[in-house]
One Martini backbone bead per residue (centre of mass of N, CA, C, O) as a GRO file, in nm:
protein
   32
    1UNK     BB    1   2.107  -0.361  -1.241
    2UNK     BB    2   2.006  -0.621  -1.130
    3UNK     BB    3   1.999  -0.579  -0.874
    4UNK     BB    4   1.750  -0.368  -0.871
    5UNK     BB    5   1.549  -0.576  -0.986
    6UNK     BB    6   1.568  -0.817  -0.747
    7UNK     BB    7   1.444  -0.600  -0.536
    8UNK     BB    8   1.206  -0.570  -0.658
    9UNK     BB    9   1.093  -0.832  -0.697
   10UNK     BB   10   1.094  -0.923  -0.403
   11UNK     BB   11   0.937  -0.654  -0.307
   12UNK     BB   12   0.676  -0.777  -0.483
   13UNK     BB   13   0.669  -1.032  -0.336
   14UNK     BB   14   0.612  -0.981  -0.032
   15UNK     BB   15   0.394  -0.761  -0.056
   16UNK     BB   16   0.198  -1.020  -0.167
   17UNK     BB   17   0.266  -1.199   0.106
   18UNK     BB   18   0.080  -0.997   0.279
   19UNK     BB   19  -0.186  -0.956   0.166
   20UNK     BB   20  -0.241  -1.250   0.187
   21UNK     BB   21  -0.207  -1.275   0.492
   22UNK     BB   22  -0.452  -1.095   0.569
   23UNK     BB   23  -0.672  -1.193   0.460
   24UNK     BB   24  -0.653  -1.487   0.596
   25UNK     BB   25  -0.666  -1.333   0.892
   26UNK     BB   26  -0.976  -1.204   0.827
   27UNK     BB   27  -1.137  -1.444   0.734
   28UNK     BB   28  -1.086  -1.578   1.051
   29UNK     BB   29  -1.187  -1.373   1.202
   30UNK     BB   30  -1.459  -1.356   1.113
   31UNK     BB   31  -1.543  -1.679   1.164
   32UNK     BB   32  -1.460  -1.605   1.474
   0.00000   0.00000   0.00000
């Protein structure tokens, strides 16, 4: 089970950083 909980946390952990990194991109987009 600890298997599937890591796997979750991951991709928890990834959508977070994809979520942030867009963020990221529209502000600097905005700005130029």
């Amino acid at each position: 089970m600890w298997v599937i909980n890591s796997l979750l946390v991951v991709a928890v952990a990834y959508g977070t950083l994809v979520l942030i990194g867009r963020n990221i991109l529209n502000k600097r987009s905005k700005i130029d």
